[in-house]
BAVOVEX-167850 format. One line per 5 residues: number of its first residue (from 1); for each residue x, y, z of C-alpha. Coordinates in steps of 0.5 Angstrom, whole numbers, plus 500, padded with zeros to 3 digits. Layout:
<nodes>
NUM = X/Y/Z | ...
</nodes>
This chain:
<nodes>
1 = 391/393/235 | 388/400/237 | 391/403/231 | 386/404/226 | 391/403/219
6 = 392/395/221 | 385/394/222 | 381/398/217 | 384/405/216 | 379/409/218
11 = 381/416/219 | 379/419/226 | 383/421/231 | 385/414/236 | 387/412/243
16 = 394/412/242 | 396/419/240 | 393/421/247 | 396/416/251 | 401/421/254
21 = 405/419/260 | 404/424/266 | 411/428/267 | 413/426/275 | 419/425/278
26 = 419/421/282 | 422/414/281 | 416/411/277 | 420/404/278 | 418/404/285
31 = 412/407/284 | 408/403/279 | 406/396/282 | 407/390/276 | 402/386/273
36 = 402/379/272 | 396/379/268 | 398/384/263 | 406/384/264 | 410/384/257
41 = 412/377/254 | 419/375/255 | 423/376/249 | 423/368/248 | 416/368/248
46 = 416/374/243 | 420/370/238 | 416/363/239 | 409/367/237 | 413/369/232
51 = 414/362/230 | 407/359/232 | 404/365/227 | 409/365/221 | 407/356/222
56 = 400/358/222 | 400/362/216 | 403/356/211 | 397/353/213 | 393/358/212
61 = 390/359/219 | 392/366/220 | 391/373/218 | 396/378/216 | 401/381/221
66 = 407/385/222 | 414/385/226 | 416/391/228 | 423/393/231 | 424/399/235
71 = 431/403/237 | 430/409/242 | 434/415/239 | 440/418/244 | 440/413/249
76 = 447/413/249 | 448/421/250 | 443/420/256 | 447/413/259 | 453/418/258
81 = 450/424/261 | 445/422/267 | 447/414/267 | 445/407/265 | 440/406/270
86 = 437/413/267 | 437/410/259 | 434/404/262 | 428/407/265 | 427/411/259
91 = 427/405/254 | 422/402/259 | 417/408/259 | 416/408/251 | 415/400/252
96 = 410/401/257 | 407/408/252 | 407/403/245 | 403/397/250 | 397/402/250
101 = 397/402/243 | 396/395/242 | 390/389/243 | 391/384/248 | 393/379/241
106 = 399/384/239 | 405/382/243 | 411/387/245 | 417/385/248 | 424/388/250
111 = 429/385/244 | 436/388/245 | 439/392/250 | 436/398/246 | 431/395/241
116 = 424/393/243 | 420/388/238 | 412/389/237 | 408/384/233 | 402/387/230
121 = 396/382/228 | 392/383/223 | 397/388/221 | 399/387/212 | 403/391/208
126 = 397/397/207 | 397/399/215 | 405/398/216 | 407/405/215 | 401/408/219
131 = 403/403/225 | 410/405/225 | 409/413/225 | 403/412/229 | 407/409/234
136 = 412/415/233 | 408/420/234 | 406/418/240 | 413/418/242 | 414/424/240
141 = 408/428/243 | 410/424/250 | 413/426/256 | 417/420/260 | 418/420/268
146 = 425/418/269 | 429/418/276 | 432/424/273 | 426/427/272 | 422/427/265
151 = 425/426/259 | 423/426/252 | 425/421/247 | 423/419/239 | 424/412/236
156 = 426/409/229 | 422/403/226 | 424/398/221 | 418/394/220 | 416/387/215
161 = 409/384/214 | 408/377/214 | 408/372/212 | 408/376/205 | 415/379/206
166 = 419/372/211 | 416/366/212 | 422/364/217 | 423/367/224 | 430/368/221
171 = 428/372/215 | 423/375/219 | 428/378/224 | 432/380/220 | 428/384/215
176 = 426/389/220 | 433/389/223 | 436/391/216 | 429/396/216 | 431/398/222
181 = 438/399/220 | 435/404/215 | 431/408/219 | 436/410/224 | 440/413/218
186 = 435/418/216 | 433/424/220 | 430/423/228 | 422/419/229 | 423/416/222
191 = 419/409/219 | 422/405/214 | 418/399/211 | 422/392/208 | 423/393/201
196 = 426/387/198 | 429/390/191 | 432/396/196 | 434/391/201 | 437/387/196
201 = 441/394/192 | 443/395/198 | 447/389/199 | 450/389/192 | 452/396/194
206 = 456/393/200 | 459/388/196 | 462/392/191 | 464/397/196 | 467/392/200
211 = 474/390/199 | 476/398/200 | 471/397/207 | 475/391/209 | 481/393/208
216 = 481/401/211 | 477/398/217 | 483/394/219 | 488/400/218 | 484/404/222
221 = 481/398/227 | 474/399/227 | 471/392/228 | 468/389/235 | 466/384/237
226 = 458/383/239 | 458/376/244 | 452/371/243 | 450/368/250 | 451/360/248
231 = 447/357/253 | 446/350/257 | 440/345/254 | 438/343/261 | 438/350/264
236 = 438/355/260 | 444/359/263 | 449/361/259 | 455/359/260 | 459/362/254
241 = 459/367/249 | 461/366/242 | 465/373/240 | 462/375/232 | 466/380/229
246 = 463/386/227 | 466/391/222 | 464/399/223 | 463/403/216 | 465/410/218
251 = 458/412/218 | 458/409/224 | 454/402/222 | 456/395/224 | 457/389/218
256 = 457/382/220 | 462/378/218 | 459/374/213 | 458/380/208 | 465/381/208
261 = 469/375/210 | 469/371/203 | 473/378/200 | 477/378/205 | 479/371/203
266 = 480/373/197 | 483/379/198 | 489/375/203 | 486/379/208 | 484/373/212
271 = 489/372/217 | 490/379/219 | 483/379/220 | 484/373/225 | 490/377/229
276 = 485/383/230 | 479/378/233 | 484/374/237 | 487/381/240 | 480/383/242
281 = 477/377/244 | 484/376/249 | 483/385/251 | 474/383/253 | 477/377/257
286 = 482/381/261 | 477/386/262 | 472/381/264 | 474/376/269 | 468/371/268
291 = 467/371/261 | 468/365/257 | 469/366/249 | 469/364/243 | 472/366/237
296 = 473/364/230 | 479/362/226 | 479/361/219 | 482/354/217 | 487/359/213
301 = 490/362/220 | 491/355/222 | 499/354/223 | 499/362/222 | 505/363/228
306 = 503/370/229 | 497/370/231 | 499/364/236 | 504/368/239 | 499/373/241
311 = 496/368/246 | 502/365/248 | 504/371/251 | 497/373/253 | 497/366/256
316 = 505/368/260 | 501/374/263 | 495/370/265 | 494/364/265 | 487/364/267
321 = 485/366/260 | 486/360/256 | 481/356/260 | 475/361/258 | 478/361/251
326 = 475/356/246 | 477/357/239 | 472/355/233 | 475/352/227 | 471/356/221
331 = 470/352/214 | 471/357/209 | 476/354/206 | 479/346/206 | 484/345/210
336 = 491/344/207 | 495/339/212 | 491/336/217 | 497/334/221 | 500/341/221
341 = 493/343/222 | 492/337/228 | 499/339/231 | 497/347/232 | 491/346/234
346 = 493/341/239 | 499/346/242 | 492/350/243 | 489/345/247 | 496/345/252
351 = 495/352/254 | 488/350/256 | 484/353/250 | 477/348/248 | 477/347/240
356 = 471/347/237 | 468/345/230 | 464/351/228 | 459/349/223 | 458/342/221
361 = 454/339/216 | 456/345/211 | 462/348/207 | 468/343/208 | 467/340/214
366 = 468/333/213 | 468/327/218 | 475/326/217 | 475/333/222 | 472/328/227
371 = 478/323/226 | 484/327/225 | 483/334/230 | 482/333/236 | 477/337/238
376 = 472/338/244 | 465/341/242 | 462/341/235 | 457/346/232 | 452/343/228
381 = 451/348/222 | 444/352/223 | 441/350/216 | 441/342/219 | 437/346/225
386 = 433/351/221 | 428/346/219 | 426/342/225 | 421/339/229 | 417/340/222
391 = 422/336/218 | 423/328/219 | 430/328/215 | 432/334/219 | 430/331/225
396 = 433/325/224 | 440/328/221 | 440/332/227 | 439/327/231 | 444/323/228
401 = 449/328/228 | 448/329/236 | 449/320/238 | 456/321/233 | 459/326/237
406 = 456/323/243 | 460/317/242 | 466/321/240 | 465/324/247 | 465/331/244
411 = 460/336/247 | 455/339/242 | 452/346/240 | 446/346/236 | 446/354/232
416 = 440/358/229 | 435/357/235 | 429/361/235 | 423/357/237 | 422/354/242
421 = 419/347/240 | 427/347/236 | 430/347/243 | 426/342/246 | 427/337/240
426 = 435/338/241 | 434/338/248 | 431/331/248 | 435/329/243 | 441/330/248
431 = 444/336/245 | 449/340/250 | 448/348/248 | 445/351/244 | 446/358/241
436 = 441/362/238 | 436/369/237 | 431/365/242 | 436/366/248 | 440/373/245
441 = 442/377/239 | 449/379/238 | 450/385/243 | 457/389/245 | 460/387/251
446 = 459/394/254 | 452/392/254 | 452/386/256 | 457/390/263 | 451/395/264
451 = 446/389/265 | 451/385/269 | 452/380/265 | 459/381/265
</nodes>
């Protein structure tokens, strides 16, 4: 990398902070010829490096590096004022403005609708900080050409060091996202670094708080689903979403369901929660006449009369929106009455709806699932997949699991996926769909729409 702090921290001026895009403006997408040489990787190569170097450095083969992610402040004002195709431009111009800072052994690539993913090799803990707010005083200084004419932007950064703060993929992500998070509430162009004793204060605030959180955000329905793309093994196409409900906080930022559906639980709030994901899963797939979705249900909602007859009278309406809905079974908790359970769920089926098993190998799943439910597609829990190809037991329970539920004739989901050595041993051992941040991450329907992928 070009910034001095990952190197040696030296104190002279660098290349990045006079690498400032000419004002023009003109088109610069049908101006500027691409390049394939020096073209950023895709986000899935992105997330295989990650891999490969976090693997190395269990092995002690690698150096230090960093995982940075990167938000473009106001993309929502400027899609609302001057339109998406302008925002787009805009994100695209401070990727290529942040590429020119780095070394042809650092990697950039686009990681969500609005946030773009940099590995920093040879970047520790020591040169985190001056990476992030070199990186944003360069932005900060520059002028982007947009179709619109030239635009100025700022950027928030979250960063983790690696491998001494994540050691996975997963960790790793999800430290700088957290990071990131944290950065956006702070005043515009701020750095944030993963610190694991705030991080972890943070979310024991959030638990404490949640009960109230959970039980306003319902009254006031502030929760949305952010769809994960579940795509073919062989093909790589998506061919359905799985909806995963978000709650937003009223300062305006998401929490994932798995920090508040255990309260929720206990609080007896579950069911009402199930309602209101049914009710927004069925309003996106009336919007979006090719969406096929899941959604969860708690094994507690299963024989709940209210929330199917929410579908059922969706289904009266349009009676091609139960053949695009697959209804994921959750194992929070046991199931009380597995003829009940079989008979309600198989009323489902009647409509046209696909059931799933959704996390299999954990919590309260059991093989008498398999018998007694009469279900269409089984997910494999994303801790029996976190470990493979490197583990053999992994491996082989995997496997195991995939020619069980080939002989049952049930399709099979395999979650957690974010490297691609993962998604080749799944797709040789003949898993059907797989489902991770190496093919998406959560992301608004309404993004998904601006992209065309709705």
């Amino acid at each position: 990398m070009h910034i001095p702090a990952c190197k040696a921290l030296a104190g002279s001026s660098y290349r990045g902070c006079q690498c400032f895009v000419s004002p023009t403006s003109s088109n610069p997408r049908t101006n500027r010829v691409p390049d394939p040489e020096t073209a950023p990787p895709s986000r899935t190569r992105m997330l295989e490096t990650l891999g490969v170097l976090l693997r190395n450095a269990e092995s002690q083969q690698a150096t230090s590096a960093a995982l940075l992610m990167i938000s473009v402040n106001g993309i929502g004002a400027v899609n609302a004022r001057l339109g998406t195709a302008v925002g787009d431009e805009l994100i695209s111009e401070t990727e290529r403005l942040l590429k020119t800072l780095l070394t042809r052994s650092d990697k950039i690539a686009r990681f969500g609708s609005n946030t773009l993913a940099i590995i920093l090799d040879g970047c520790g803990t020591a040169g985190l900080a001056s990476a992030g707010k070199t990186m944003i005083a360069a932005v900060d200084t520059a002028r982007f050409p947009t179709s619109a004419g030239p635009l100025a932007a700022t950027v928030s950064i979250g960063g983790v060091a690696l491998p001494e703060q994540a050691r996975s993929v997963t960790d790793a992500v999800a430290c700088a996202l957290d990071a990131l998070e944290v950065a956006k509430q702070r005043p515009t162009g701020a750095f944030v670094a993963h610190d694991a004793r705030l991080a972890s204060e943070r979310m024991a605030r959030r638990a404490e708080a949640m009960p109230g959180l959970v039980m306003r955000a319902l009254d006031e329905k502030r929760m949305m689903l952010a769809l994960q793309p579940v795509v073919a093994t062989s093909t790589r196409k998506v061919m359905f979403y799985e909806g995963l409900l978000r709650l937003y906080r009223p300062d305006g930022v998401l929490v994932p369901a798995v920090d508040f559906i255990a309260d929720a639980e206990e609080l007896g709030l579950v069911r009402h929660i199930d309602r209101h994901a049914l009710q927004l899963g069925l309003d996106l797939l009336e919007r979006h006449p090719r969406l096929r979705l899941s959604i969860n249900i708690s094994s507690l909602t299963v024989g709940d009369e209210e929330w199917a007859s929410a579908l059922y009278a969706c289904a009266a309406r349009r009676d091609d929106i139960p053949p695009r809905l697959i209804i994921e079974m959750t194992e929070t908790a046991r199931i009380g009455d597995f003829n009940a359970a079989r008979e309600f769920l198989d009323r489902l089926r009647a409509l046209g709806c696909r059931i799933a098993i959704d996390d299999f190998g954990a919590g309260h799943t059991s093989l008498r699932h398999l018998l007694t439910l009469n279900a269409d597609i089984l997910k494999i829990d994303g801790a029996l997949v976190a470990r493979i190809p490197g583990d053999a037991r992994s491996c082989a329970l995997v496997k195991a699991v995939i020619d069980m539920a080939n002989a049952l004739g049930l399709e099979t989901v395999a979650e957690w996926i974010g490297e691609e050595s993962a998604a080749a041993f799944l797709e040789a051992s003949g898993a059907n769909y797989l489902q991770g941040f190496l093919f998406g991450e959560p992301t608004p329907a309404d993004d998904l729409r601006k992209q065309g992928l709705l």
